[in-house]
Kinemage of the C-alpha trace (Angstrom):
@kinemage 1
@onewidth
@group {chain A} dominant
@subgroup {mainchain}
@vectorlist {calphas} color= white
{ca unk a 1} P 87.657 65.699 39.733
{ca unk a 2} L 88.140 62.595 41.757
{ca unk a 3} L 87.389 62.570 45.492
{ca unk a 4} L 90.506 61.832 47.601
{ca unk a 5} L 89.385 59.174 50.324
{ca unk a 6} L 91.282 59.449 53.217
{ca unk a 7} L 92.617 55.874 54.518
{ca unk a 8} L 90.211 54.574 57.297
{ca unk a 9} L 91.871 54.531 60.902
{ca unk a 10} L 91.953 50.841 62.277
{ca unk a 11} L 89.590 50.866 65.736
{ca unk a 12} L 92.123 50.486 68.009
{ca unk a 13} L 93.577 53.890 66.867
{ca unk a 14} L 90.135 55.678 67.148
{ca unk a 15} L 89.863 53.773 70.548
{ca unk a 16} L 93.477 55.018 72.136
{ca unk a 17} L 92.404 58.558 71.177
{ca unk a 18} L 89.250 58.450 73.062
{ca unk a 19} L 90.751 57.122 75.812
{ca unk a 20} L 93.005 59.895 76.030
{ca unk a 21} L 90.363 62.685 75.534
{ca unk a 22} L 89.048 60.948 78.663
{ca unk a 23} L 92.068 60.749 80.179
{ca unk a 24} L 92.831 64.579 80.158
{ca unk a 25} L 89.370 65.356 80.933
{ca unk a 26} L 88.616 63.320 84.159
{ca unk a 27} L 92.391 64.684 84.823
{ca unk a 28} L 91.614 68.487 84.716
{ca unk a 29} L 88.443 68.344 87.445
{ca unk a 30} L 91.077 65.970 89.464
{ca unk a 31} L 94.018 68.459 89.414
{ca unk a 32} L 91.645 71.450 90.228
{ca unk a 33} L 90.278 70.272 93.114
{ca unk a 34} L 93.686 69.278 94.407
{ca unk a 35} L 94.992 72.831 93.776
{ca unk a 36} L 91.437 74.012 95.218
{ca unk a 37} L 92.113 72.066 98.546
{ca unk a 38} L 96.150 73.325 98.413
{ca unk a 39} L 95.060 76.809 98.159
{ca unk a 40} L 92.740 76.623 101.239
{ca unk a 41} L 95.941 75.674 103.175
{ca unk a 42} L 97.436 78.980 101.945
{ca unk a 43} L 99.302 77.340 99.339
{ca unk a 44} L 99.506 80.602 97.090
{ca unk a 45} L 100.701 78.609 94.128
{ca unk a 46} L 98.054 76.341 93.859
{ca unk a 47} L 95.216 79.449 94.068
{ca unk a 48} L 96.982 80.765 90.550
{ca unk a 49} L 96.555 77.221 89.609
{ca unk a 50} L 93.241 76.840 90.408
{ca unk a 51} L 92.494 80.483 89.237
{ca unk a 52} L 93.780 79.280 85.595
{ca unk a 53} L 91.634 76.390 85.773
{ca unk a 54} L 88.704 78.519 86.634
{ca unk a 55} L 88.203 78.439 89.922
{ca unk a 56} L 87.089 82.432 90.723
{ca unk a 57} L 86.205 81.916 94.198
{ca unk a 58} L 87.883 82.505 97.410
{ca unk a 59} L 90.144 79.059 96.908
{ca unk a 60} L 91.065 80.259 93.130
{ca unk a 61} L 91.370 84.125 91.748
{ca unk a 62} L 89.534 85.951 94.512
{ca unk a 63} L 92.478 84.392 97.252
{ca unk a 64} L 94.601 86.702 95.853
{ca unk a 65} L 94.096 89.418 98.160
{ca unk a 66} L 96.540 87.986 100.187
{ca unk a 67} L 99.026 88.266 97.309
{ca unk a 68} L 102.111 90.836 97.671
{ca unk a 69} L 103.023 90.823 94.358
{ca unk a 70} L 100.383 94.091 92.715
{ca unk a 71} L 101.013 93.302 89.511
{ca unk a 72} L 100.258 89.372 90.029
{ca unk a 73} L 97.658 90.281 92.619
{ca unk a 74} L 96.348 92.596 89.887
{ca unk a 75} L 96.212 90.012 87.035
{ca unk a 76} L 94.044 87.274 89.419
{ca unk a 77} L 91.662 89.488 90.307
{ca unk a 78} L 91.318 90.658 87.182
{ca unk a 79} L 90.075 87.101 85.945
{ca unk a 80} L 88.056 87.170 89.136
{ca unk a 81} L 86.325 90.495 88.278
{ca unk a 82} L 85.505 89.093 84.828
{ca unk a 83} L 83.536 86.400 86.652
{ca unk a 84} L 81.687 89.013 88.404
{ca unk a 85} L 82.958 87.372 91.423
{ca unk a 86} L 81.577 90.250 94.103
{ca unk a 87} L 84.009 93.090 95.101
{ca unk a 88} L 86.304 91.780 92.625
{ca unk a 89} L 86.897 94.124 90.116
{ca unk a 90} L 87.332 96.623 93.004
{ca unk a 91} L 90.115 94.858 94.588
{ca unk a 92} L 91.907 94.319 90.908
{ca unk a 93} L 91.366 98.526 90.546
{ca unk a 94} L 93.080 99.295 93.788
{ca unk a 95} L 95.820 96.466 93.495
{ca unk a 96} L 96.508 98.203 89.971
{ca unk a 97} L 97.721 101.861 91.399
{ca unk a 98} L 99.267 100.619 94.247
{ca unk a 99} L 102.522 101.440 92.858
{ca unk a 100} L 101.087 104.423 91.380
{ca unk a 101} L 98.810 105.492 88.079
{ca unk a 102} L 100.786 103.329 85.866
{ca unk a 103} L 98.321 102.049 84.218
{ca unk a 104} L 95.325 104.667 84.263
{ca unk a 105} L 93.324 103.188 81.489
{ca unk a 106} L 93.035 99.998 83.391
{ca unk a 107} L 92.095 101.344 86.755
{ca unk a 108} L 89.123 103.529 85.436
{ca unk a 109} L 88.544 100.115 83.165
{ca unk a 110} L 88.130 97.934 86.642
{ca unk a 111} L 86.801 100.754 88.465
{ca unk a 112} L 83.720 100.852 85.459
{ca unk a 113} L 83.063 97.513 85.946
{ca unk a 114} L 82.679 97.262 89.580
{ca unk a 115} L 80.383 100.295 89.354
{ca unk a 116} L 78.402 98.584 86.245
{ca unk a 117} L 78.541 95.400 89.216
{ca unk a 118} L 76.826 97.835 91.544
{ca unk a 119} L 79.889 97.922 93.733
{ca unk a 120} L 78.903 101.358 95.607
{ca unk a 121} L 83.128 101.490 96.199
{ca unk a 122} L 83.820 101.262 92.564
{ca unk a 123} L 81.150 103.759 91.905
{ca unk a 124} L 82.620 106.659 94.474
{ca unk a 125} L 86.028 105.567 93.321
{ca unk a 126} L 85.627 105.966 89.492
{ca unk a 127} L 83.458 109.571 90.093
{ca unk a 128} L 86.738 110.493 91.689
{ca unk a 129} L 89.073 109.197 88.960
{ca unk a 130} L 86.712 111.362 86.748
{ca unk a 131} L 86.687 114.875 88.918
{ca unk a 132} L 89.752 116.738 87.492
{ca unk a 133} L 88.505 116.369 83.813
{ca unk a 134} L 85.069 114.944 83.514
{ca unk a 135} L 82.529 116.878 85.931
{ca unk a 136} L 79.195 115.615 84.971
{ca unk a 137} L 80.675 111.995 84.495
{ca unk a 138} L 81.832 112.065 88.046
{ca unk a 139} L 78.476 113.546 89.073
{ca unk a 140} L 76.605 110.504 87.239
{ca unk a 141} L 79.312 107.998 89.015
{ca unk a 142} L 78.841 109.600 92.390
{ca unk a 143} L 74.706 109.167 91.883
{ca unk a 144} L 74.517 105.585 90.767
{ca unk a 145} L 76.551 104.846 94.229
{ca unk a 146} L 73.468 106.544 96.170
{ca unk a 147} L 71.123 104.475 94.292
{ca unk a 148} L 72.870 101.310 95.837
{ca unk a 149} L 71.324 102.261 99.234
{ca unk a 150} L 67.414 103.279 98.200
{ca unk a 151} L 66.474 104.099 101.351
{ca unk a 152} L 68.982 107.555 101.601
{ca unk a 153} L 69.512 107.947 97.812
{ca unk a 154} L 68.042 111.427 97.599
{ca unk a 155} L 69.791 112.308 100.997
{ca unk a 156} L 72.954 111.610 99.038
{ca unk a 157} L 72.522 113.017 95.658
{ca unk a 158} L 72.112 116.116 97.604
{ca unk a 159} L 74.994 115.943 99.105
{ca unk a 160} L 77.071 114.508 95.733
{ca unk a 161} L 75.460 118.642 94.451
{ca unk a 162} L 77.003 120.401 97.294
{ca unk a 163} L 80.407 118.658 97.635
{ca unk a 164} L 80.482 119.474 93.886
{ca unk a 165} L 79.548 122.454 94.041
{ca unk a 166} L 82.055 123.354 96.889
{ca unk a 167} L 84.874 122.149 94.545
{ca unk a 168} L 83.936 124.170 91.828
{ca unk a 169} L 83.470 127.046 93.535
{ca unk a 170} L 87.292 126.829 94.913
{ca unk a 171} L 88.524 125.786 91.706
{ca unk a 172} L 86.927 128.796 90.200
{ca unk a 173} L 88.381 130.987 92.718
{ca unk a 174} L 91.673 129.228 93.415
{ca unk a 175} L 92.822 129.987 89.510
{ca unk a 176} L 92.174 133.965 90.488
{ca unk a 177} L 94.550 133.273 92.978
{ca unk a 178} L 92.369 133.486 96.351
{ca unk a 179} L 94.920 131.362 98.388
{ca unk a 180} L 92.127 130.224 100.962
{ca unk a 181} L 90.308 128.751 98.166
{ca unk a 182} L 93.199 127.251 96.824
{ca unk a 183} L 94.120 124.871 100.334
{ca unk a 184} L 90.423 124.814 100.632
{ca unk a 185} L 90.534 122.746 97.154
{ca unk a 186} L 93.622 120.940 98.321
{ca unk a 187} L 91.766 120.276 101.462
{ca unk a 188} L 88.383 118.905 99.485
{ca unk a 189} L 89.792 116.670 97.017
{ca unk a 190} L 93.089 115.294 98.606
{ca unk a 191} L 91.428 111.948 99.257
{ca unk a 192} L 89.701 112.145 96.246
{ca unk a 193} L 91.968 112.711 93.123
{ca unk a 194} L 95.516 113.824 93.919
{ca unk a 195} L 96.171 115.904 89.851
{ca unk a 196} L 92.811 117.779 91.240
{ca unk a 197} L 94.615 118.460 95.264
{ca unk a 198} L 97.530 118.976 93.538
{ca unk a 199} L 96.678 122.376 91.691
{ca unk a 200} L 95.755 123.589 94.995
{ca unk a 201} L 98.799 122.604 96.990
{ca unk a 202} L 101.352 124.202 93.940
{ca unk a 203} L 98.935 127.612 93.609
{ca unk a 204} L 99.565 127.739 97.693
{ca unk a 205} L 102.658 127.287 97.487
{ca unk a 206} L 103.380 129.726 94.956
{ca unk a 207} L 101.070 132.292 96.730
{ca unk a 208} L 103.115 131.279 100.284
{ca unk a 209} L 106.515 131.919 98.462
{ca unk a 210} L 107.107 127.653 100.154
{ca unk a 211} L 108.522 126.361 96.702
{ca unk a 212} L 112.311 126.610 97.211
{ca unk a 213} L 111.436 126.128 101.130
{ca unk a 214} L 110.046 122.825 100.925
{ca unk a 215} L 112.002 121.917 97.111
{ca unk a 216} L 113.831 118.889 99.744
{ca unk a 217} L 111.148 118.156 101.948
{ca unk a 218} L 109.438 114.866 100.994
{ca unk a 219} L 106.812 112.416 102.544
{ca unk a 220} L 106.790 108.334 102.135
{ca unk a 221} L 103.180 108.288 99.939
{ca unk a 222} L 102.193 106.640 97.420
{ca unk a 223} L 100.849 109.460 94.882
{ca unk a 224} L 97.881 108.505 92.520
{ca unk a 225} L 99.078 110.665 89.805
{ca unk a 226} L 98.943 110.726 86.092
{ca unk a 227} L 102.217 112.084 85.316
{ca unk a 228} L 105.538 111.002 85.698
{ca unk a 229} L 106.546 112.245 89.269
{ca unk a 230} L 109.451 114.421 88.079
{ca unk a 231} L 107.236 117.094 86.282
{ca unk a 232} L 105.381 117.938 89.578
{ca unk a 233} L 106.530 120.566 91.965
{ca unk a 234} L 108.319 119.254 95.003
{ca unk a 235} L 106.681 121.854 96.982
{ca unk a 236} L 102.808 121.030 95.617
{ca unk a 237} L 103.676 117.206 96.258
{ca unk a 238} L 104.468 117.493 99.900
{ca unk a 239} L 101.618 119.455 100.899
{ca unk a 240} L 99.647 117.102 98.646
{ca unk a 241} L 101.124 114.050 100.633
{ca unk a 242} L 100.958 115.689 104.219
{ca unk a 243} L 96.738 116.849 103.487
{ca unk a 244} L 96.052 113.301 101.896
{ca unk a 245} L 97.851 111.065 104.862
{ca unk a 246} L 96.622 114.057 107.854
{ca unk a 247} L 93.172 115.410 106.507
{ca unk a 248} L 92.244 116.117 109.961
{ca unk a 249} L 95.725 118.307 109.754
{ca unk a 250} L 96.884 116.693 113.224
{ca unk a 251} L 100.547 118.059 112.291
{ca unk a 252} L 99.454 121.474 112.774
{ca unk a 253} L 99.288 123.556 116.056
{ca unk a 254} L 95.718 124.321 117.302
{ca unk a 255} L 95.545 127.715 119.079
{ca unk a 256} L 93.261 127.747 122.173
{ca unk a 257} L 90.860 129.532 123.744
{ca unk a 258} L 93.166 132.408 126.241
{ca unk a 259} L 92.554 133.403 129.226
{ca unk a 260} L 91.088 136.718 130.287
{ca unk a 261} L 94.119 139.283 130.992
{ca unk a 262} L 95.178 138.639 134.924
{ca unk a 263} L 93.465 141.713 137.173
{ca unk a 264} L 96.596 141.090 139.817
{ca unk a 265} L 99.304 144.407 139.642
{ca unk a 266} L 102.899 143.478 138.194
{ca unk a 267} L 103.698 143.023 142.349
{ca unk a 268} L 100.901 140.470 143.110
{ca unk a 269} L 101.914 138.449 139.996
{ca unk a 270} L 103.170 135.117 141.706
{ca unk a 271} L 105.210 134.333 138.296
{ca unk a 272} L 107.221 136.210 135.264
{ca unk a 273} L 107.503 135.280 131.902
{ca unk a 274} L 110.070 136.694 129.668
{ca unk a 275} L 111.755 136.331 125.646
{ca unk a 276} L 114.987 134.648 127.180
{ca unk a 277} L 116.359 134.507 123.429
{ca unk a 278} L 114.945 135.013 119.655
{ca unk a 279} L 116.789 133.286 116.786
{ca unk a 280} L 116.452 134.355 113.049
{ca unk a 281} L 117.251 131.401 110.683
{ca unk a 282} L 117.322 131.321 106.668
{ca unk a 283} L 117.743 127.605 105.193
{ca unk a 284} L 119.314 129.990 101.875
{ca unk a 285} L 120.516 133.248 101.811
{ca unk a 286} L 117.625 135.758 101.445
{ca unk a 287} L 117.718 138.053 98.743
{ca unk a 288} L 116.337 140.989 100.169
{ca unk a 289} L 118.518 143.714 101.735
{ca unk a 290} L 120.127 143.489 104.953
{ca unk a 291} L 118.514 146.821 106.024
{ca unk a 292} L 115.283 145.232 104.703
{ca unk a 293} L 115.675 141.721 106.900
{ca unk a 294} L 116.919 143.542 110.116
{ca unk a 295} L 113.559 145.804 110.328
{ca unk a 296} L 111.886 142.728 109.474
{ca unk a 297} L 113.233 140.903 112.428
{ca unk a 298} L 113.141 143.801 114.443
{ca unk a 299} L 109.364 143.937 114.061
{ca unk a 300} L 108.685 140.312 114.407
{ca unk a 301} L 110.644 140.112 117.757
{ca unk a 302} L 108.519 143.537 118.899
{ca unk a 303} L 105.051 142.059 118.178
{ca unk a 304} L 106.237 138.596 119.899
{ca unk a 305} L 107.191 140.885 123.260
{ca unk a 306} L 104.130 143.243 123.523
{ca unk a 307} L 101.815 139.974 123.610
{ca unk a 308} L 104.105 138.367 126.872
{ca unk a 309} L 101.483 140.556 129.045
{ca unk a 310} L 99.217 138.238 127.156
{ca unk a 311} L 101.046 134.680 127.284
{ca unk a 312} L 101.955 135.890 131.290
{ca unk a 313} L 97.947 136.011 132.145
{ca unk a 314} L 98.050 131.897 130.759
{ca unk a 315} L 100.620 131.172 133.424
{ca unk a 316} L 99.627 133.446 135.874
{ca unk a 317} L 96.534 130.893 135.780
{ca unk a 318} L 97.916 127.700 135.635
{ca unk a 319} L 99.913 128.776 138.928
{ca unk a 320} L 96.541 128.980 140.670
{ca unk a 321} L 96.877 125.096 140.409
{ca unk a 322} L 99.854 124.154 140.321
{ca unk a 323} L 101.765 126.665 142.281
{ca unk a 324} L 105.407 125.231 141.953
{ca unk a 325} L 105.196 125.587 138.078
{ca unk a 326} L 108.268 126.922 136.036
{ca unk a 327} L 110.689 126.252 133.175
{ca unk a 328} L 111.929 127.169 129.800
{ca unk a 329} L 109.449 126.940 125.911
{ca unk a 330} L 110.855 127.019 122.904
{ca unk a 331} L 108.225 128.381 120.260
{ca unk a 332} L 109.397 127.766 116.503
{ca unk a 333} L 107.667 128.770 113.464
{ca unk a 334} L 107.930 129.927 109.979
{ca unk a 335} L 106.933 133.114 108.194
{ca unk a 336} L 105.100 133.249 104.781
{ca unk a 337} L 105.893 135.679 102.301
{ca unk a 338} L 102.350 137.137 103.408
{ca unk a 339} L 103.110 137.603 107.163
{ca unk a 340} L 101.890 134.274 108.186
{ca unk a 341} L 103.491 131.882 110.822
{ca unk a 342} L 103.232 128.319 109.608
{ca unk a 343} L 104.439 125.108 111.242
{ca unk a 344} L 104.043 126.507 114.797
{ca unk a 345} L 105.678 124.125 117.313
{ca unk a 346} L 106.305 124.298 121.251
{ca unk a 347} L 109.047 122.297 123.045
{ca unk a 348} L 110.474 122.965 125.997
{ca unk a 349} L 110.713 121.773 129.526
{ca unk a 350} L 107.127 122.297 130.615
{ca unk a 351} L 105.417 119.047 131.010
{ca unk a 352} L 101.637 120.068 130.809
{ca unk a 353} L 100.841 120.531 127.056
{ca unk a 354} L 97.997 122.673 127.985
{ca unk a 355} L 99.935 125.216 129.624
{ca unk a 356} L 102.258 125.126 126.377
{ca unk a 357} L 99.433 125.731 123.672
{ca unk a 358} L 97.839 128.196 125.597
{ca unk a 359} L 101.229 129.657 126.413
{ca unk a 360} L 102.290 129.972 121.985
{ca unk a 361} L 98.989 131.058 121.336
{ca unk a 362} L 99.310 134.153 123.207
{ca unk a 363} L 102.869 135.154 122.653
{ca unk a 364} L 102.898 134.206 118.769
{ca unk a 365} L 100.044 135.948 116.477
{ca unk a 366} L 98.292 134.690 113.775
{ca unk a 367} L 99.859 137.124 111.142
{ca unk a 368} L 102.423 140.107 111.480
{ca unk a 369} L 100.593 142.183 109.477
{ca unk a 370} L 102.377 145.763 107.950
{ca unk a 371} L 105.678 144.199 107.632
{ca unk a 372} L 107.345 143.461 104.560
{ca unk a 373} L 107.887 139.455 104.662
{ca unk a 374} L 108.856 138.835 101.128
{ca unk a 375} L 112.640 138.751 101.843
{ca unk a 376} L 113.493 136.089 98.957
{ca unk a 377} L 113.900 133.183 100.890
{ca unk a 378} L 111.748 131.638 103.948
{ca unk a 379} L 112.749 132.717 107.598
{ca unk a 380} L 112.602 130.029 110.515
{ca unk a 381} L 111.829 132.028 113.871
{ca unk a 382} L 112.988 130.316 117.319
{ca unk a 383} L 112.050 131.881 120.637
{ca unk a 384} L 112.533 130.817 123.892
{ca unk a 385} L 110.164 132.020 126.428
{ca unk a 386} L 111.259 131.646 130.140
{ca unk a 387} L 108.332 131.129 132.665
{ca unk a 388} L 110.258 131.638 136.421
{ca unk a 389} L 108.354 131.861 139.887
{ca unk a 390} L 108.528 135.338 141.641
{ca unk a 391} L 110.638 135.165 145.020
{ca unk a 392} L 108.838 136.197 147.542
{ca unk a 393} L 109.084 139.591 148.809
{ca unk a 394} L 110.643 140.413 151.806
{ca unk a 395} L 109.178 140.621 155.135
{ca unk a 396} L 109.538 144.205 156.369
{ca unk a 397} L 111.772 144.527 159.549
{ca unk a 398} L 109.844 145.014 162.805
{ca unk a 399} L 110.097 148.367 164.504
{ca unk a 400} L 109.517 149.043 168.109
């Protein structure tokens, strides 16, 4: 077989196509470095420019934490973390779930790498990603973060045991139904892992009878969660938003310390405080009896009005300082299926908020135990308690 010789190229060919090899190459630093210098103006274009040309830094992939775009912000910092740039794979993780877990694979992808970087962040984060369904491979997460900072790495492994150990113990306890264990697992691993909080906050609901209460009741949040939203109960998602965005549970009332009962007689009392009205009100129809719901709010309004003695003693007080004091509360609350008041809230004319808490604590207890709260549907109680100044007595007429 006879070699096929392929026609020689005159050198003025060979020459032009060097030249243009040249060309594009001195062309390619040129054009990065102008997109380099544009994106250090905040020229957002030019940083994906220069991020396609290979520029990882802050005037290249790594500028896209100023992006609003996640998905865009996402795919730059993506290119970034594969150039180890620091923090960068961190970044891409939390830009890819900020619409939600999407794309799971890819967060606990991102959030491997920053933790194989060392990124202590990426470390905590991915042992969190890992807590509803891979114990020990959160536990080994959580550890390599402590062994980022030497110096307190055993003082933190310790803690990494008991925090786990605390959320097995009320994930153990919450499936037999022990509703305290349940919020206290809601409680422990809302900012952690929301599918993990979120079998809390639906067991407590269901134990609370709050499903159909709360089935409209939603929260702006932006829920980390592996499912499509619609298979999640409504009630389980807003105590899973309201934990997560309010760990420190602001939106709650906090009872205070009371008073000791006043030793003044009903006659020395310089103030009264009375029930001026109490309001029974069902968002649906409860399903319960009539019979059933009267003696329920029967007993309800009779524990409220043998603990005025109680609330009276907290104004009684306050008059001792401010003397002129006086005006209507409104106490509101709801009732659990177990006897509980939730959502406490006081309102009302009184300006001092002290006087108010101190005031709801007394008159509203912490459970109304031996009454029969299951009633099919979730009662709203509204009392007004009227705090009015005594007149004074009159003067006895003089005798001669």
């Amino acid at each position: 077989m006879t070699k096929r010789h392929q026609p020689h190229q005159p050198a003025w060919v060979e020459w032009l196509l060097a030249l243009s090899v040249c060309v594009a190459s001195c062309q390619r630093p040129a054009a990065r470095d102008d997109f380099e210098k544009s994106c250090s103006s905040g020229d957002r274009t030019a940083c994906a420019r220069a991020c396609e040309l290979g520029v990882y830094g802050q005037t290249g992939c790594m500028a896209a934490v100023h992006e609003k775009d996640p998905s865009r912000r996402t795919t730059l910092l993506t290119r970034a973390c594969e150039a180890k740039q620091p923090r960068a794979c961190m970044l891409a993780a939390e830009a890819s779930v900020q619409l939600g877990m999407g794309n799971a694979r890819l967060y606990e992808k991102l959030l491997s790498r920053a933790c194989d970087q060392l990124d202590k962040q990426g470390c905590e984060r991915l042992g969190d990603y890992r807590l509803l369904d891979a114990r020990e491979s959160a536990k080994r997460a959580y550890e390599k973060a402590c062994s980022v900072e030497p110096g307190r790495a055993r003082a933190c492994t310790d803690e990494v045991a008991e925090r786990l150990g605390a959320i097995d113990q009320a994930r153990t306890a919450c499936k037999r139904d022990d509703l305290a264990a349940c919020e206290r697992l809601l409680a422990l691993t809302a900012p952690k892992n929301h599918d993990l909080a979120f079998l809390g906050a639906e067991a407590a609901c269901r134990l609370r009878g709050l499903s159909a209460h709360y089935r409209q009741t939603e929260l702006r949040f932006s829920y980390k969660l592996r499912k499509r939203r619609s298979t999640y109960d409504r009630c389980g998602l807003f105590l899973l938003a309201r934990t997560a965005t309010d760990p420190d549970r602001s939106f709650e009332f906090h009872r205070v310390p009371l008073p000791e009962p006043t030793a003044r007689s009903a006659r020395e009392r310089r103030g009264t405080l009375t029930l001026a009205d109490f309001r029974f009100v069902f968002r649906d129809a409860p399903s319960a009896q009539p019979e059933q719901v009267a003696v329920f709010k029967a007993g309800v309004e009779k524990r409220i009005r043998e603990r005025l003695e109680l609330a009276e003693s907290c104004y009684e007080q306050h008059l001792g300082l401010y003397p002129e004091t006086r005006g209507k509360l409104d106490a509101s609350f709801i009732i659990d299926k177990l006897g509980n008041p939730l959502e406490l809230r006081a309102a009302g004319e009184l300006t001092d908020p002290t006087l108010s808490a101190c005031v709801v604590t007394a008159a509203i207890p912490e459970s109304f135990p031996g009454l029969n709260a299951d009633l099919g549907s979730i009662a709203r109680v509204e009392a007004t308690l009227d705090l009015q100044l005594k007149a004074p007595a009159a003067k006895a007429p003089r005798t001669r």
